[in-house]
C-alpha positions in Angstrom: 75.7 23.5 -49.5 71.9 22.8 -50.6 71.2 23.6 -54.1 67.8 25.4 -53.7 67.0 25.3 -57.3 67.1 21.7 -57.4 65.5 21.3 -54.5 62.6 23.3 -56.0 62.3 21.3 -58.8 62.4 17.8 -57.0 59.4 19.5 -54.9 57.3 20.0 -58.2 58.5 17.1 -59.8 56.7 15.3 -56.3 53.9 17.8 -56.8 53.1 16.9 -60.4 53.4 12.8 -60.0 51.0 13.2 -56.6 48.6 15.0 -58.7 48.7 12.8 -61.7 48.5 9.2 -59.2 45.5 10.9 -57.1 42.6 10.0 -59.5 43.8 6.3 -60.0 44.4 5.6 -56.5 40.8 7.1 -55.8 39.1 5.5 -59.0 41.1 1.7 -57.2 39.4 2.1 -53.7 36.4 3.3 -54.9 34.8 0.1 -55.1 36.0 -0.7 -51.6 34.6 2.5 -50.2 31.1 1.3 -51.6 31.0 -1.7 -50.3 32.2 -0.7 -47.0 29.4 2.0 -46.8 26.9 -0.6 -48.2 28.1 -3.3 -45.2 27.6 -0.3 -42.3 24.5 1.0 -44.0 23.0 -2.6 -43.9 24.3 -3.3 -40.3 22.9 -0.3 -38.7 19.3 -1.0 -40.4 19.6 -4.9 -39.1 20.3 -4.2 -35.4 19.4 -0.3 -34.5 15.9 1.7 -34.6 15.9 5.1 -36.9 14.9 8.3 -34.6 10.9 7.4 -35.9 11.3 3.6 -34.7 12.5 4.5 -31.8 10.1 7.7 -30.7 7.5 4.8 -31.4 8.9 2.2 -29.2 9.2 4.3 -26.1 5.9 6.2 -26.4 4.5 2.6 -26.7 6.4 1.5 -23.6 5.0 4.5 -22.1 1.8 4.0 -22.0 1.7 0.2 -22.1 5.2 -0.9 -20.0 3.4 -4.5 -19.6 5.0 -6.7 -16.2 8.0 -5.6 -14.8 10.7 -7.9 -14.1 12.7 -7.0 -11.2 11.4 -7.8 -7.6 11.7 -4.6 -6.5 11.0 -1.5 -8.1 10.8 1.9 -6.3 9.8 5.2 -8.1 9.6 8.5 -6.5 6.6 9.8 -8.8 3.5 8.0 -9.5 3.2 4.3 -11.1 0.9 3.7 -13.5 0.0 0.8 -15.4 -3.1 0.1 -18.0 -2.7 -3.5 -17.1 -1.8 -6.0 -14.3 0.9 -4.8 -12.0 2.4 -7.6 -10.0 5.9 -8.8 -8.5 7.4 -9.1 -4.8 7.7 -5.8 -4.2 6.3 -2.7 -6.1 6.6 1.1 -4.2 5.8 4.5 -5.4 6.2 7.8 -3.3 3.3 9.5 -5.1 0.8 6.9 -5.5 -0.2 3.6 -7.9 -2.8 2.8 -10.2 -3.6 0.3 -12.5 -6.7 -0.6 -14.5 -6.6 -4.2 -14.4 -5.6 -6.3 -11.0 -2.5 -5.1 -8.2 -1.4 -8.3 -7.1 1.7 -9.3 -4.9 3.7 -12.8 -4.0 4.1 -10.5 -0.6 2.5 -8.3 1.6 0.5 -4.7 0.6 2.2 -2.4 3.3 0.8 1.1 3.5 -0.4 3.9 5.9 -3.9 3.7 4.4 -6.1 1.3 2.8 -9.2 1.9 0.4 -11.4 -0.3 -1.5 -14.0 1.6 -2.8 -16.0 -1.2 -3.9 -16.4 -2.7 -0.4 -19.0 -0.6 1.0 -21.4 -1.6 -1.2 -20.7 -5.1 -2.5 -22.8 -7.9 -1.4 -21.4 -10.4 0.2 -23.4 -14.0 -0.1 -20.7 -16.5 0.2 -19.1 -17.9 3.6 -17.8 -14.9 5.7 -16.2 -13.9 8.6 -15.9 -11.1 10.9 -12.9 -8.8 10.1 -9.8 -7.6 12.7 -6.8 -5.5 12.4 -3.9 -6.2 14.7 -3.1 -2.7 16.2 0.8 -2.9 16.0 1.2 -3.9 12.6 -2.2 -2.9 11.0 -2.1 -6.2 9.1 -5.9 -7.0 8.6 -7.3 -10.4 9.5 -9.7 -12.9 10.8 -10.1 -14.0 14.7 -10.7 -17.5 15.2 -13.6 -18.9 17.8 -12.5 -21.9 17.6 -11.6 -23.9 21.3 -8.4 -24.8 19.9 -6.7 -21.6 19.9 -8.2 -20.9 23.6 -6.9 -21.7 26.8 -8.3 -20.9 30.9 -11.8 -20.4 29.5 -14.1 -19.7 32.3 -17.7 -18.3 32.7 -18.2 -14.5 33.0 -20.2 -13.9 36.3 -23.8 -12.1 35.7 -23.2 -9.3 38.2 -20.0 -8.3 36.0 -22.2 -8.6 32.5 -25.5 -6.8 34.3 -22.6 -3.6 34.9 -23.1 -2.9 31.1 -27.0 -2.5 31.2 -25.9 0.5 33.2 -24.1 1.8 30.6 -25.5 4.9 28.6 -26.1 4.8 25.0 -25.8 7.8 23.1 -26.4 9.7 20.1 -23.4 11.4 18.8 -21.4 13.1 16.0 -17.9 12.8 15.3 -15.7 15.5 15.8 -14.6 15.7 11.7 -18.1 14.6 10.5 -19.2 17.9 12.2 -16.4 20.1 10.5 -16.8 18.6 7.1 -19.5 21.0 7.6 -19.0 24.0 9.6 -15.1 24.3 9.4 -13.8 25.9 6.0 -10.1 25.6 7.2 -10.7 22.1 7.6 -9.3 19.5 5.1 -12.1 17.8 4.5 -14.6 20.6 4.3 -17.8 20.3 2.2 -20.4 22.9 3.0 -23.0 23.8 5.3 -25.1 21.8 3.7 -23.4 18.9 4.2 -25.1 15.8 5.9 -23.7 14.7 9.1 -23.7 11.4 10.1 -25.2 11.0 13.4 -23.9 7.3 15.1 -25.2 5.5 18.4 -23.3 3.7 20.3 -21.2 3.9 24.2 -18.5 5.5 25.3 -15.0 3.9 25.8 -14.3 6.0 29.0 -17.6 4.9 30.4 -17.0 1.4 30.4 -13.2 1.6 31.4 -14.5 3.7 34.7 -17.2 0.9 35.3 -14.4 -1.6 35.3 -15.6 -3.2 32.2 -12.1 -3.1 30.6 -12.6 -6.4 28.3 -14.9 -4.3 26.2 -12.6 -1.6 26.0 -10.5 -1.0 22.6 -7.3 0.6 24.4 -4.4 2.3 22.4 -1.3 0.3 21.6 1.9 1.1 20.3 4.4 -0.9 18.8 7.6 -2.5 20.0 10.5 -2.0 17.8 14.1 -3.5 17.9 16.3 -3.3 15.1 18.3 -6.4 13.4 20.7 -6.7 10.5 19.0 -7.8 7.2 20.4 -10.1 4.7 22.9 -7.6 3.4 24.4 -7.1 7.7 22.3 -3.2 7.8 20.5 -2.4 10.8 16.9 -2.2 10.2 13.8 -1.6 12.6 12.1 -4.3 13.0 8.3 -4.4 15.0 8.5 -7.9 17.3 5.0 -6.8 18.8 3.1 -4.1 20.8 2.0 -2.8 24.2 -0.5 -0.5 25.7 0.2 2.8 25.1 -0.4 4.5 28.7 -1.2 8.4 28.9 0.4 11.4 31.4 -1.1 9.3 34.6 0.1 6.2 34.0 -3.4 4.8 32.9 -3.9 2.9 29.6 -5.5 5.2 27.3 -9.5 4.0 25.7 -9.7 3.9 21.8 -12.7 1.9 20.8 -14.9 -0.8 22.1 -15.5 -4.4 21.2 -19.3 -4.1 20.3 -19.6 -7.5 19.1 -18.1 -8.8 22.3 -20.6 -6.5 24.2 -23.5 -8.3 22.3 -22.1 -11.5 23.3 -22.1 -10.7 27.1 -25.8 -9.9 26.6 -27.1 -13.4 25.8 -26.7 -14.8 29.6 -28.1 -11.7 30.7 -31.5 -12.9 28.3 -31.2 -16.2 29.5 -31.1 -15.3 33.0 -34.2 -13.6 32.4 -35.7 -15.9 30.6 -35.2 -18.9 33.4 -36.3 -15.8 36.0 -40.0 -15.3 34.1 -40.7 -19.3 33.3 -39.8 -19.6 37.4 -42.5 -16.5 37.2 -45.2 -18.3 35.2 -44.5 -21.5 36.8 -45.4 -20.0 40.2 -48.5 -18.2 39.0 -50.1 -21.4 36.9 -49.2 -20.2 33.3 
């Protein structure tokens, strides 16, 4: 049988020897504590910001990232940059800016392109005329040269003189005339907004004369897909075709003005053999 009594005393007999040990064993691991606190306080200063270091660091990053190391990076709002952005390949759904230079190992690929400067600077240097490859839109240069030219033969004069019965016409285009008088439209400025009146032919008119190698016509581009380097399917465009209308008929876009201006200098020179045979007959 237990002997409560004794049992109660051996409990405050524990009791009182706890209570008399407890400030000894604290004052003996006091120093330890100290020093272990000391070691963490010291490590956590040495390798990891405070809340005010590191508010600083990321509104510095913010507003100053620098270059960006990854070959790709994709963002769905805007990118913006108060230096140079550059790398392989840099995409933004909402836009990009940059105060200093874009600049790219690879292509710029986008639905539109803008360089505000263009318009007005002054080009005095070596220059060429300008192109843009329908299927892709990649913009480029196209080369006169013999080399890159094969069956060349001479235009007949009869097929040239067709274009001399070609009108020219004033005209406005469509949106130039809303930007003015359409308030739904997108572009809308006023009524007193200046409308730029052009001159030029129409592509129909020459395409119904038969002159079709002046005619800009509408292409469309010819896309297969192929696996990429990690095996997924991927469209792919491997060129472009005309793009033909309800009738079966390609459909006109644009002329080739330049190549119109061209076609005129045998016309002069025919004319200009026709009026020395002139003044060579009458004694001039």
């Amino acid at each position: 049988m237990v002997d409560n009594a004794k049992l109660v005393r051996d409990l405050e007999d524990l009791r009182r020897q706890l209570r008399e040990l407890g400030p000894s064993i604290a004052d003996a691991f006091a120093p330890v504590i100290a020093d272990l606190q000391e070691t963490i306080e010291d490590t956590i200063e040495a390798n990891y910001y405070n809340k005010t270091q590191t508010d600083s660091q990321i509104a510095a990053k913010v507003a100053n990232p620098g270059a960006i190391a990854p070959t790709t990076v994709s963002a769905s709002g805007a990118v913006t940059s108060l230096s140079t952005i550059s790398g392989a390949g840099v995409s933004s759904s909402a836009g990009m800016s940059a105060t200093g230079d874009m600049t790219a190992t690879g292509a710029h690929r986008g639905a539109d392109v803008y360089a505000t400067n263009a318009p007005t600077f002054n080009i005095t240097a070596t220059r060429v005329a300008g192109w843009w490859e329908s299927a892709t839109g990649r913009g480029g240069t196209a080369s006169s040269s013999e080399r890159f030219k094969t069956e060349i033969e001479a235009v007949g004069l009869d097929h040239l003189r067709a274009i001399l019965s070609i009108d020219v016409v004033h005209f406005s285009y469509i949106d130039e005339v809303r930007k003015r008088d359409d308030s739904t439209f997108e572009g809308y400025v006023g009524p007193d907004y200046h409308v730029a009146t052009n001159i030029g032919a129409i592509a129909e008119r020459l395409h119904e004369a038969g002159l079709w190698e002046f005619v800009v016509y509408e292409r469309e581009p010819v896309i297969e897909q192929q696996e990429n380097e990690d095996g997924d399917l991927v469209d792919v465009v491997v060129g472009d075709q005309l793009k033909l209308g309800a009738d079966g008929e390609p459909i006109p876009f644009g002329i080739h003005d330049i190549l119109i201006a061209y076609s005129l200098l045998p016309i002069v020179a025919d004319h200009e053999k026709r009026l020395d045979a002139i003044e060579q007959h009458l004694g001039l």
